[in-house]
VMD Tcl script that draws the C-alpha trace (Angstrom):
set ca {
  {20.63 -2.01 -19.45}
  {21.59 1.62 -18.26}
  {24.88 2.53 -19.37}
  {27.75 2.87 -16.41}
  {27.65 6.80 -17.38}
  {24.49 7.17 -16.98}
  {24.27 5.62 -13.85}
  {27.10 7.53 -12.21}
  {25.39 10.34 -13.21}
  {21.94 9.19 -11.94}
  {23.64 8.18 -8.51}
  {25.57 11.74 -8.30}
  {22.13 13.54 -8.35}
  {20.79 10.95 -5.79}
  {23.79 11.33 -3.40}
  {23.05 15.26 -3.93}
  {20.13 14.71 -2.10}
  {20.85 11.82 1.04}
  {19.87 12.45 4.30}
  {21.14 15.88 6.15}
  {19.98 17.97 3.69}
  {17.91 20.71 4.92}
  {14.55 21.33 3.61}
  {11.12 22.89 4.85}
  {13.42 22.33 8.44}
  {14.72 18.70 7.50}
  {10.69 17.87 8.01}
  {10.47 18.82 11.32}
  {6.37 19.54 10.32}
  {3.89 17.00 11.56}
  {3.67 14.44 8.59}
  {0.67 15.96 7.25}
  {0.30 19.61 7.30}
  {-2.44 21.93 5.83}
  {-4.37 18.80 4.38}
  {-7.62 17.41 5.66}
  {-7.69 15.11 8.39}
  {-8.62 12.62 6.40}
  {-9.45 12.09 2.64}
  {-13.01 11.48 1.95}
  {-13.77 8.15 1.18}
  {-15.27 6.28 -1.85}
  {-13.46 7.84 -4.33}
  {-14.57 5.54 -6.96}
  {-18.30 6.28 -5.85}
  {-18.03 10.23 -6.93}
  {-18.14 12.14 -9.92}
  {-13.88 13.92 -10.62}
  {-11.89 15.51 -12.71}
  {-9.38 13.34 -13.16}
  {-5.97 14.79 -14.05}
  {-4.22 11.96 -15.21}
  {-2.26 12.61 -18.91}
  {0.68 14.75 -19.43}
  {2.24 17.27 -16.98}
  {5.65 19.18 -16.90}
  {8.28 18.91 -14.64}
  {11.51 20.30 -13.97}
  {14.60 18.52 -12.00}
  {15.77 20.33 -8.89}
  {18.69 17.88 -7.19}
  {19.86 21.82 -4.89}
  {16.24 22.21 -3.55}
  {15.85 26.06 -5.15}
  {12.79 25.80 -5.74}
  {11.81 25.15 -1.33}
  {13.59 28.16 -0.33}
  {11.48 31.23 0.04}
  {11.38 33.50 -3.15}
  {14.75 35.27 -2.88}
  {15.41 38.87 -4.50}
  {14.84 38.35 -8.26}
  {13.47 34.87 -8.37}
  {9.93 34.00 -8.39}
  {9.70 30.71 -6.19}
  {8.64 27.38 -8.19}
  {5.03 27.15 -7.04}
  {4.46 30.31 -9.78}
  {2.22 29.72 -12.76}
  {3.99 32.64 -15.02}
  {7.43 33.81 -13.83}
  {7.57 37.94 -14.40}
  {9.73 38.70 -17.43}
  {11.55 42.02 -17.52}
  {14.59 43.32 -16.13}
  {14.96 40.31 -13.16}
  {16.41 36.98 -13.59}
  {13.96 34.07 -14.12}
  {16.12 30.78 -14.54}
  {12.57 28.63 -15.04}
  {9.64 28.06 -16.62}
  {7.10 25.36 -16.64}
  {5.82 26.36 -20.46}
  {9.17 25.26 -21.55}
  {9.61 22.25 -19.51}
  {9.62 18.74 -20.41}
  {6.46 16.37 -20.37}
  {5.87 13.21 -18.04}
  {2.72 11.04 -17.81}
  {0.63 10.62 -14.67}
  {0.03 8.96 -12.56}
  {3.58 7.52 -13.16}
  {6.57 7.44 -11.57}
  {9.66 9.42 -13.54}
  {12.32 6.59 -12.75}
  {10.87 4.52 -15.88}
  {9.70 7.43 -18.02}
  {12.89 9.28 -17.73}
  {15.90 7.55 -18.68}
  {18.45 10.03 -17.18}
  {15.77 9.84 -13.82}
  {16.14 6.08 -13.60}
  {18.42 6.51 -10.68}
  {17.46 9.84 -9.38}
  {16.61 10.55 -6.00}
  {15.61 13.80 -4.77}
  {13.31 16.73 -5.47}
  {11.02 17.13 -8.71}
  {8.36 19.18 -9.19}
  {5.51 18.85 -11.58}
  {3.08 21.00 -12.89}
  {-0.75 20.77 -14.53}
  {-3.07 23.30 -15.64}
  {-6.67 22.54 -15.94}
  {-9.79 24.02 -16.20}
  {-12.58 24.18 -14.28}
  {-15.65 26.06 -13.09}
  {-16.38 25.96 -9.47}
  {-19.88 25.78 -7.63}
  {-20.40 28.51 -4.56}
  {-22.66 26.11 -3.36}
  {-20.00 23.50 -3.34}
  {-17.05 22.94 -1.64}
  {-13.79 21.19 -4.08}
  {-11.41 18.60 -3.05}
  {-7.90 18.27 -4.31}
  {-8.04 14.35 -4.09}
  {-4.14 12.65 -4.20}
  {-4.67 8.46 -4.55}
  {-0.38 8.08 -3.63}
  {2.65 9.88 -4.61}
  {6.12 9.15 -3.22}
  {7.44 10.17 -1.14}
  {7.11 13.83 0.39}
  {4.72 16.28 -1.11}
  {4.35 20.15 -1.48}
  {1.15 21.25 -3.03}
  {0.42 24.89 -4.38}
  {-2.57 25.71 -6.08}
  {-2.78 28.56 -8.23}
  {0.82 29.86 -6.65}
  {-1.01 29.68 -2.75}
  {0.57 26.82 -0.85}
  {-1.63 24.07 0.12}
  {-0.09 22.06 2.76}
  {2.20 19.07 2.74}
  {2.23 15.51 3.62}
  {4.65 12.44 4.08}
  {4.50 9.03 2.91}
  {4.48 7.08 -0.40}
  {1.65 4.83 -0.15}
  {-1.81 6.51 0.85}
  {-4.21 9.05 -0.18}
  {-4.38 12.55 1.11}
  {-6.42 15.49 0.37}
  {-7.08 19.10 -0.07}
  {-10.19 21.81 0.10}
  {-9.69 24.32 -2.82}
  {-12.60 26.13 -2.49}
  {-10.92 29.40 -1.56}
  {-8.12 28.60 -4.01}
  {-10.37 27.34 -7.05}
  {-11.15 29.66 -9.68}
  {-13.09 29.97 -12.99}
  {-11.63 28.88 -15.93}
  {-7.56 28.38 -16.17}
  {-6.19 27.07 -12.55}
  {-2.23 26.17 -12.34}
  {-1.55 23.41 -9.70}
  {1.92 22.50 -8.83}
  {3.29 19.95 -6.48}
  {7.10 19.09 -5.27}
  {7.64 15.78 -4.71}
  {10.93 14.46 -3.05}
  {11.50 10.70 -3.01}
  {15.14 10.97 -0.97}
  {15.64 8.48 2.03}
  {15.83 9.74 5.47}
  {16.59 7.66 8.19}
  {13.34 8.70 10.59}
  {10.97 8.07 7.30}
  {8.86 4.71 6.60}
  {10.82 3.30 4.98}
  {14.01 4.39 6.48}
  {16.90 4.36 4.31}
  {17.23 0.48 3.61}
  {14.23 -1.33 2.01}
  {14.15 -4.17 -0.97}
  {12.02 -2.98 -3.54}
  {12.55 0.11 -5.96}
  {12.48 3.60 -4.46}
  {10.00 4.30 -7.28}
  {9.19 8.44 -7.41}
  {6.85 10.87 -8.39}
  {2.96 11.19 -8.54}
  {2.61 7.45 -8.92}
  {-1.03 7.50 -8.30}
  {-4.08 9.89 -9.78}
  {-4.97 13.12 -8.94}
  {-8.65 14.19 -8.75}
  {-10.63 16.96 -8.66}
  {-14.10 16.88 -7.20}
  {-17.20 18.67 -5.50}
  {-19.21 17.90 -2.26}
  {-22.19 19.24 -0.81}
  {-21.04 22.65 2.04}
  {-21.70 19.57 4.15}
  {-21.05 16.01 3.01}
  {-19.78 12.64 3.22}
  {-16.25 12.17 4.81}
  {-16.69 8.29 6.00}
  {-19.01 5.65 6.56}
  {-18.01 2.05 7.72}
  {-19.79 -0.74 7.97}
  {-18.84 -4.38 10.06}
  {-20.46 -7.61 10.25}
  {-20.46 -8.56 13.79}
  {-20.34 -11.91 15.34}
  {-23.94 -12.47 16.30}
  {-25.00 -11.72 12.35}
  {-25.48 -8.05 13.18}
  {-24.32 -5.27 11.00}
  {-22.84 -2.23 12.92}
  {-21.79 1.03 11.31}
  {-21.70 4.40 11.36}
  {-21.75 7.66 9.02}
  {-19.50 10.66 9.29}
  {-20.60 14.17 8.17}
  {-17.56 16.70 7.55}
  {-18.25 20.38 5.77}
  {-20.52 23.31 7.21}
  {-22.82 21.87 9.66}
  {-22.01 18.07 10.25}
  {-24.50 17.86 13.72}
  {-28.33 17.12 13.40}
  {-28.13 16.17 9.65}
  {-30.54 13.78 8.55}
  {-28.50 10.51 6.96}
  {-29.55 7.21 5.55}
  {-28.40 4.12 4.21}
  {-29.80 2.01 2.27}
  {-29.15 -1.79 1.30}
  {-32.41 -2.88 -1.23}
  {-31.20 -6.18 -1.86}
  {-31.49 -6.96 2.04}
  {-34.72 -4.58 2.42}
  {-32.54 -2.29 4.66}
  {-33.64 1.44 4.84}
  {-31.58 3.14 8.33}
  {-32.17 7.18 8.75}
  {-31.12 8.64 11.51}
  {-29.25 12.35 12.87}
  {-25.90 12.46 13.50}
  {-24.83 13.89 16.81}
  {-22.20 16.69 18.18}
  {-18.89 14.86 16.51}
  {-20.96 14.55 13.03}
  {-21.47 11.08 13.38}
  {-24.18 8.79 12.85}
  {-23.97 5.31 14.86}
  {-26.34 2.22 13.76}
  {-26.63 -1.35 13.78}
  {-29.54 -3.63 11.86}
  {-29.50 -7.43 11.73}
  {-29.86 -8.27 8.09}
  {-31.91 -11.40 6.95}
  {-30.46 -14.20 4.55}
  {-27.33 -12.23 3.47}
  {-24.88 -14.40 1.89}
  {-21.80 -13.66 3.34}
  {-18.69 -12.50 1.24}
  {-16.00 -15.61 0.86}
  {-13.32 -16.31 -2.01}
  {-16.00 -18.85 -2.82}
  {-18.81 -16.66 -2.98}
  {-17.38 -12.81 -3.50}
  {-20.77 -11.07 -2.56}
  {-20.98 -7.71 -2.79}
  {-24.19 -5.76 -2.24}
  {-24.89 -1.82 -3.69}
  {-25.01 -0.20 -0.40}
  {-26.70 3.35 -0.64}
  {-25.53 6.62 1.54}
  {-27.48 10.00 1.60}
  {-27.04 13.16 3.34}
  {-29.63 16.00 1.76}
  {-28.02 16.87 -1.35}
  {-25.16 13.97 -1.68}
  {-26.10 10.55 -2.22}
  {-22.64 7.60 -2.49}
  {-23.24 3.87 -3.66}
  {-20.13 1.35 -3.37}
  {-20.14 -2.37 -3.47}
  {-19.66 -3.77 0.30}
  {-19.54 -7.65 1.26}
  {-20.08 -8.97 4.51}
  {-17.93 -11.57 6.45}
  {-16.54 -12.09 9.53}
  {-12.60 -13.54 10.39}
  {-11.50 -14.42 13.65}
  {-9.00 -17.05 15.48}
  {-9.83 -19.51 18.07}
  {-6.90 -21.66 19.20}
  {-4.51 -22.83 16.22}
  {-7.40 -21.76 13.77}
  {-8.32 -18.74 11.41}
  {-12.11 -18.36 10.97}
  {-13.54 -16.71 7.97}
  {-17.86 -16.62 8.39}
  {-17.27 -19.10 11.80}
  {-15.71 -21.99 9.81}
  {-11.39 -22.95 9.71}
  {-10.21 -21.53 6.39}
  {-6.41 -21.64 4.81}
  {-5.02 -19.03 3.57}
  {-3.32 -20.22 0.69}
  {-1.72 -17.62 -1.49}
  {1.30 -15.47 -2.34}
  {2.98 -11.86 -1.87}
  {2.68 -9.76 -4.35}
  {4.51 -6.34 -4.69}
  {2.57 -3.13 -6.64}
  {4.61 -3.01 -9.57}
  {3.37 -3.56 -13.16}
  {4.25 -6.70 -14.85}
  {6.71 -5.83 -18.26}
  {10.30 -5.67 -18.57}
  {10.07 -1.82 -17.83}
  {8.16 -2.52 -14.31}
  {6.86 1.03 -12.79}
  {4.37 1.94 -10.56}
  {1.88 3.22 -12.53}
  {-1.22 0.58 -11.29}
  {-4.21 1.23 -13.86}
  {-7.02 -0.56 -13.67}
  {-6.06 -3.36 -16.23}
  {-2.32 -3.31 -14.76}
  {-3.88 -4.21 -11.15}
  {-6.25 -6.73 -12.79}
  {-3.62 -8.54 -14.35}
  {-1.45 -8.92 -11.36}
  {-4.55 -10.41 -9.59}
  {-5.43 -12.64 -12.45}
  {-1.76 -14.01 -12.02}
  {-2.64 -15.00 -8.27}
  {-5.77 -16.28 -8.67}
  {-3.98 -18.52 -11.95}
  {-2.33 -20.00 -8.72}
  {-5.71 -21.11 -7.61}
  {-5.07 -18.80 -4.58}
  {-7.84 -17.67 -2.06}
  {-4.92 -15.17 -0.57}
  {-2.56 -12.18 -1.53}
  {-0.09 -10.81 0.76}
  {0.06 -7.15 -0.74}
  {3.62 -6.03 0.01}
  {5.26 -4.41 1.67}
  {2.77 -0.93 1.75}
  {-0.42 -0.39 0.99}
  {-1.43 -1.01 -2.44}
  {-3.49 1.13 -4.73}
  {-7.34 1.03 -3.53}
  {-7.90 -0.62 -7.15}
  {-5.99 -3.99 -6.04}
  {-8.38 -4.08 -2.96}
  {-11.29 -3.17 -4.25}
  {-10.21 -6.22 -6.90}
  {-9.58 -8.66 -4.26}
  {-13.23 -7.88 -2.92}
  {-14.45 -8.99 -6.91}
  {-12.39 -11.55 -7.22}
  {-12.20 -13.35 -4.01}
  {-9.19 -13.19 -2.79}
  {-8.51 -12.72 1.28}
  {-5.75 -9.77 1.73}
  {-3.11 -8.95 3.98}
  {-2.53 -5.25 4.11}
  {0.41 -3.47 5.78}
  {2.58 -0.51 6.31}
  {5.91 -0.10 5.12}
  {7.99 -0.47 8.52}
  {10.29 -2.59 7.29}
  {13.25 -3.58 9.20}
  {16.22 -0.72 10.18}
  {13.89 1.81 11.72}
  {14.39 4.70 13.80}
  {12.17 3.24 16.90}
  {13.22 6.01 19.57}
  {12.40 9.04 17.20}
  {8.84 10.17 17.62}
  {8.86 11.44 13.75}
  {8.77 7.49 13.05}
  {5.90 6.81 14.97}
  {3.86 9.81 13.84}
  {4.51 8.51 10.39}
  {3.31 5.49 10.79}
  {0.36 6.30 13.20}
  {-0.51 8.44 10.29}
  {-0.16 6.04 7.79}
  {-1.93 3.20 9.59}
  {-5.05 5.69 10.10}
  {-4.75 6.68 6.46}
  {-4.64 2.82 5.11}
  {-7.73 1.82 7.37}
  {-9.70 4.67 6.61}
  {-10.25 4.13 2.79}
  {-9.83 0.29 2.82}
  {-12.09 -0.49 6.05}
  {-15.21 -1.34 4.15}
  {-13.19 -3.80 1.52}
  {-14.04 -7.09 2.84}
  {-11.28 -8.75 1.35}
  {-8.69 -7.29 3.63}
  {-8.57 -10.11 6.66}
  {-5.59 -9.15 8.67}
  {-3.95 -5.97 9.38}
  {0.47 -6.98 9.28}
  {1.93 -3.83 11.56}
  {5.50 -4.45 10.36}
  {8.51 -6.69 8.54}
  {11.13 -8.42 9.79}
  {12.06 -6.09 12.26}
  {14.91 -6.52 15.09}
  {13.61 -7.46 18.90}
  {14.88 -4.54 20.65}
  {12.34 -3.22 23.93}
  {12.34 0.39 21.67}
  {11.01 -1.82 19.04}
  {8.42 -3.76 20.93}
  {6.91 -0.89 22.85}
  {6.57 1.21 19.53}
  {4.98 -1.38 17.57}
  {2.57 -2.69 20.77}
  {1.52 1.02 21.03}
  {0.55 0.89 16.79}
  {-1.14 -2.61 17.18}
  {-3.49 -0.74 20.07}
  {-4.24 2.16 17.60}
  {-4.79 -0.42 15.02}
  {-7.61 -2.23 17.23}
  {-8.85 0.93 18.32}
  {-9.79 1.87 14.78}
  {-10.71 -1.75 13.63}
  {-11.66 -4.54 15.57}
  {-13.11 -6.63 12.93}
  {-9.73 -7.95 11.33}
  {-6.90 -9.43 12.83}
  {-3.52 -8.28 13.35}
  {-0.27 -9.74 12.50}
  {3.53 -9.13 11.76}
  {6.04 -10.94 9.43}
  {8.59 -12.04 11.55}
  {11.93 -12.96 12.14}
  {15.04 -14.65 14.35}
  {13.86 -17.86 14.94}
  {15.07 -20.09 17.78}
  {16.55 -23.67 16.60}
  {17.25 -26.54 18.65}
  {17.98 -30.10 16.77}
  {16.58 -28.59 13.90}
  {13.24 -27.50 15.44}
  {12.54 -23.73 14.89}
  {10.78 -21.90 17.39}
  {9.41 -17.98 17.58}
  {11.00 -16.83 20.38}
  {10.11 -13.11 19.02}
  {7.53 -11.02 22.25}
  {5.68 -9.48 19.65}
  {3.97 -12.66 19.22}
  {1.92 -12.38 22.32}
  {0.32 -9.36 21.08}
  {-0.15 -10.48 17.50}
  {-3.77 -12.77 16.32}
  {-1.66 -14.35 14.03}
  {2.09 -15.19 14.18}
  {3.97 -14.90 11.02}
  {7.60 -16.28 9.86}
  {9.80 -15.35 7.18}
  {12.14 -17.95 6.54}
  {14.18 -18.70 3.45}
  {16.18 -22.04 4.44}
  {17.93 -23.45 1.85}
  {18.60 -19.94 0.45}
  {20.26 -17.80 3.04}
  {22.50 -19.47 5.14}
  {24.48 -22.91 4.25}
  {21.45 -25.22 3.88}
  {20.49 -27.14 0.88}
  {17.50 -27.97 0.12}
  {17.29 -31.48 0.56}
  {18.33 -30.54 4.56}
  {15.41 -28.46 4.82}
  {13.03 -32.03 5.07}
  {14.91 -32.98 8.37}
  {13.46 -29.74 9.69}
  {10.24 -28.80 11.89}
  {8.45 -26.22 13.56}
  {6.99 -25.85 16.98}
  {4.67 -23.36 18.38}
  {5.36 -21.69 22.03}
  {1.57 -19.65 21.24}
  {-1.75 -21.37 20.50}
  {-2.37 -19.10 17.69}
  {-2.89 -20.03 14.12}
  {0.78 -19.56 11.85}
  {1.34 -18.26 8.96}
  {4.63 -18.82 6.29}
  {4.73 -15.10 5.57}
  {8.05 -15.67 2.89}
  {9.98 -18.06 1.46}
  {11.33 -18.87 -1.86}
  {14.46 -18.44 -3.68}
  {15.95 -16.72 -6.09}
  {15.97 -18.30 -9.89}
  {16.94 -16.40 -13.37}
  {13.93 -17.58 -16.44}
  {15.42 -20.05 -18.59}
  {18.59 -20.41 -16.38}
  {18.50 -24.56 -15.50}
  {20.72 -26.86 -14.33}
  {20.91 -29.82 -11.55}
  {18.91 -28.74 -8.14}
  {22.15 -28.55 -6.37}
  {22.76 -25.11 -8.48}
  {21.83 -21.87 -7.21}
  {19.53 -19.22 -9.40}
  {18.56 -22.15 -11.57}
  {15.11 -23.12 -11.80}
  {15.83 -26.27 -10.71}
  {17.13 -25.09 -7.34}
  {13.61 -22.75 -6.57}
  {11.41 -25.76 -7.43}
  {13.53 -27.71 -4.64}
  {13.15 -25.71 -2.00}
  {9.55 -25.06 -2.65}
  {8.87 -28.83 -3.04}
  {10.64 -29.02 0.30}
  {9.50 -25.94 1.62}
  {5.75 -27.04 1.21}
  {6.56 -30.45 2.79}
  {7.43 -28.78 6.04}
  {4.40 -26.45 6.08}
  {2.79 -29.88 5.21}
  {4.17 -31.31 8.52}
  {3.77 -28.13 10.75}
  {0.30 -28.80 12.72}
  {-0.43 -25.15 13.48}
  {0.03 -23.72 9.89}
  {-2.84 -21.74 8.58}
  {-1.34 -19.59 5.93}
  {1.68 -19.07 3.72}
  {2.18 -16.23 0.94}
  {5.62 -17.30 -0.56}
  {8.07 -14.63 -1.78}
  {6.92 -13.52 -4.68}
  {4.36 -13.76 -7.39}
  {6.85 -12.03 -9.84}
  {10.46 -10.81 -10.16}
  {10.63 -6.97 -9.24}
  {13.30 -4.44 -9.11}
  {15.83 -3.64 -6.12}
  {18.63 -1.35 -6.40}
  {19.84 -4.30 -3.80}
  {20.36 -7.25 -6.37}
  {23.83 -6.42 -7.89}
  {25.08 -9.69 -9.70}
  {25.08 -8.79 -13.18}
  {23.83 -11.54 -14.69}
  {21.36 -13.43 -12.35}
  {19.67 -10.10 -11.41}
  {21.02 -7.50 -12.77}
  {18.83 -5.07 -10.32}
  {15.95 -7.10 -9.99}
  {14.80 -9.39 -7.20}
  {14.65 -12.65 -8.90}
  {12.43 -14.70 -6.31}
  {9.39 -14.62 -8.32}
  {7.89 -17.84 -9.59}
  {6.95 -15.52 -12.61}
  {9.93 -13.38 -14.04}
  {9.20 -9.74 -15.07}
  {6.93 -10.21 -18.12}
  {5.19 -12.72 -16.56}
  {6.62 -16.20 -17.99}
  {6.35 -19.16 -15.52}
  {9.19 -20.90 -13.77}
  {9.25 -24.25 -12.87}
  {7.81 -23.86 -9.39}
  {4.85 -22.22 -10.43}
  {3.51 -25.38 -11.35}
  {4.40 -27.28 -8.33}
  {2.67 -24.15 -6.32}
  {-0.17 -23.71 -8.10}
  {-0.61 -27.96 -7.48}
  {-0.06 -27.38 -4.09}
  {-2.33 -24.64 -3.67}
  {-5.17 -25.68 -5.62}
  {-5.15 -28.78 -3.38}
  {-5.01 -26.77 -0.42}
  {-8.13 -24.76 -1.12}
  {-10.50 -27.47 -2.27}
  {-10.03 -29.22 0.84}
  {-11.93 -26.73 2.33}
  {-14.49 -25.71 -0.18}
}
mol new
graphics top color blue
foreach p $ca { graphics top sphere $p radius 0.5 }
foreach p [lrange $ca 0 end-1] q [lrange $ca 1 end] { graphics top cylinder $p $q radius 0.2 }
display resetview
């Protein structure tokens, strides 16, 4: 446990930096600013540089380092400060290490608290191509970013969760190259998330950085959709040089399928073949075929199933037949007693390997997009997704900065994950209040959403419920604009309930539209038991999910639930000092990943659940 020093210390720094402090105008930029439109996709598929290992960084809680050089200081973004007769007060070559991808709350113990500005620094070398253009490829870092290259600034870009990108070409250069990039995790109240959210406010370059060449005209997307009538329609974007009238193909050998074609004015390349006996991509039968794209010198192969998911009445279709989704939520954050956001390959694996231990054929990946390696996961393991953005209750809905944020991020998160098959729905928000500047801000994202993707479905975990003689009801509007309706609800937990009273309740349904349980669960310390009238005792959590799953049992429209949460996390929110001591204790795994006595009971339940249908 952090010592009370420490921690006033940590928060003094943070507090340094809360909303109203000006820098680069208070954000007034678009969210994304001197970066590409859109990263290119595939990352996996291409040969980078990848950057991850040890960088320096140096703390800056007063923002010097965002003001324009002054007399006699060289500004932050500079590779070697000029000696002599001015006043340097930095240096990188002297500063101390940190790992990435990483974030520094967990790596630093005097950072454990910190919120604010720190910048970070990595030299590498490198040898460009002049018949190549180089990306500067970000997976995630949180939360606001400033990137400089070689002392020239790059551009900037807002939001935690998704990948953005640079072209270095003109910056690149032969041998040593210095890149440098601010990063500023403080809490504003027009930023998603605004200032109140329950997880950690992990910071820093939490994802990898890449480096990596393209043809002077290549590859920026491709998608591909199974379409109801067993049709495949897709397209393939060109971005570089000369995106028009370039010859592009893709190929699918398993299937025999061999599409060329030119793309038109906008660089784009529409198609649609009708495949013959594909298998189509379920949890019990993850398919994925090697699906081949060219363009003259650049050639991309990624793993692609097939399926299709829609509703029709009370019912969720996956491949035209009723399916439950039967599963849990699951927050990005490594499973130790450290926890961090630093998602490798194995981390990600093993945080799957917990939900499909549950016999689950779902994941509810909260409460922001996850790292592209949990998706592309779910598509090998099986496991139907829920993706979403981070608008998460107290938002600024009247400020346009909030919805350009979020516009931005829900292009961002469909962009790289639209070919995963594994992600079903689309969730546009969390438990946020019904206000009319709430419903016509998130109607107006749920349009962009469908305009982008029509082949998943979109819904929204939500909340205030109407109750009469202990029937609950969704009174929420957004419902009529969602596929699915979704309901958080933690009786027996909040409020005065116990959990035996939760079995004299029921739900009713004012939509015919499947349901989901989006959360519910308690909170329960490992190893803390007692009778099942006792709160944060094991005993308690495995009585109101034994009663919990009774009433989804009873609830006729009920497709879904992903319980809250696969495993305890941390949230500077939990205070008691000895039940959570800073973490969220809902899990039904704690931290390191022992089992509490509703695990059992859910993994029962669930394993039930999904044979039934298989």
């Amino acid at each position: 446990m952090k010592s009370l020093r420490k921690i006033s210390l940590f928060l003094w720094l943070g507090f340094s930096a809360l909303p109203g402090t000006n820098f680069a105008a208070e954000n007034q930029k678009p969210p994304m600013e001197g970066a590409l439109d859109s990263a290119p996709v595939n990352l996996y598929g291409r040969d980078t540089l990848d950057l991850s290992g040890t960088w320096q960084y140096i703390v800056d809680p007063m923002r010097e380092g965002l003001y324009l050089p002054r007399k006699g200081i060289r500004h932050f973004a500079d590779d070697s400060p000029r000696e002599g007769n001015r006043l340097i007060e930095y240096n990188f070559n002297y500063s101390p290490d940190i790992q990435v991808p990483g974030d520094w709350n967990t790596q630093v113990d005097e950072l454990f608290w910190y919120e604010g500005l720190l910048w970070y620094r990595r030299t590498f070398d490198y040898s460009p191509n002049d018949d190549k253009r180089h990306i500067l490829y970000f997976e995630g870092a949180n939360y606001w970013k400033r990137v400089y290259l070689n002392s020239t600034p790059l551009g900037e870009h807002e939001g935690g969760f998704t990948p953005f990108a640079f072209d270095i070409t003109d910056e690149l250069k032969e041998g040593k190259n210095s890149l440098v990039v601010a990063v500023d995790n403080t809490r504003r109240a027009h930023q998603i998330p605004s200032l109140k959210f329950d997880w950690f406010n992990y910071g820093g370059l939490t994802r990898t950085v890449h480096v990596f060449s393209v043809p002077k005209t290549y590859i920026q997307d491709y998608e591909l959709a199974l379409q109801a009538d067993g049709s495949i329609a897709g397209m393939i974007q060109l971005n570089g040089d000369s995106p028009t009238e370039q010859e592009v193909s893709l190929k699918i050998d398993e299937l025999g399928i061999d599409v060329r074609g030119k793309t038109n004015n906008d660089g784009v390349y529409r198609f649609s073949f009708t495949p013959k006996n594909l298998s189509r991509w379920a949890p019990s039968n993850p398919k994925l075929y090697a699906v081949e794209i060219h363009n003259g010198g650049e050639s991309l192969s990624e793993n692609i199933g097939f399926r299709t998911v829609e509703t029709k009445g009370q019912d969720i279709l996956l491949n035209g037949q009723p399916v439950f989704l039967a599963g849990i939520s699951v927050h990005e954050e490594v499973i130790g007693s450290s926890g961090g956001r630093a998602i490798t390959w194995a981390e990600a694996r093993a945080l799957l390997h917990e939900v499909k231990a549950l016999g689950a054929n779902y994941v509810r990946l909260a409460h922001y997009p996850h790292s592209e390696k949990m998706l592309k996961l779910a598509d090998e393991l099986g496991l139907m997704v829920w993706s979403e953005v981070p608008l998460w209750q107290e938002l600024t809905f009247n400020d346009s900065r909030t919805f350009d944020i979020a516009s931005q991020m829900i292009e961002e998160s469909i962009d790289r994950d639209f070919n995963r098959a594994s992600v079903v729905i689309w969730s546009v928000a969390n438990e946020t209040p019904q206000t009319e500047e709430r419903l016509t801000f998130l109607r107006k994202l749920i349009d962009k959403m469908r305009a982008l993707d029509d082949s998943r479905l979109i819904s929204s975990a939500l909340d205030k419920n109407k109750e009469v003689d202990k029937t609950f009801r969704v009174v929420d509007p957004l419902g009529e604009y969602l596929d699915i309706y979704s309901v958080n609800t933690y009786e027996g937990w909040y409020g005065a309930r116990t959990p035996e009273q939760i079995g004299e309740l029921n739900w009713e349904s004012i939509y015919d539209k499947p349901m989901t349980f989006s959360e519910f669960g308690a909170g329960a310390l490992k190893g803390h038991y007692g009778p099942e009238s006792q709160r944060w005792t094991e005993n308690y959590q495995l009585a109101i999910y034994r009663e919990t799953l009774e009433l989804v049992n009873r609830t006729p429209m009920a497709r879904g639930i992903s319980p809250w949460i696969l495993k305890d996390f941390r949230s500077p929110r939990r205070y008691h000092g000895f039940y959570q001591d800073y973490w969220n204790r809902k899990g039904v795994i704690n931290e390191t990943g022992q089992p509490k006595l509703a695990y059992d009971l859910l993994q029962s339940w669930i394993t039930d659940k999904v044979e039934e249908q298989n």
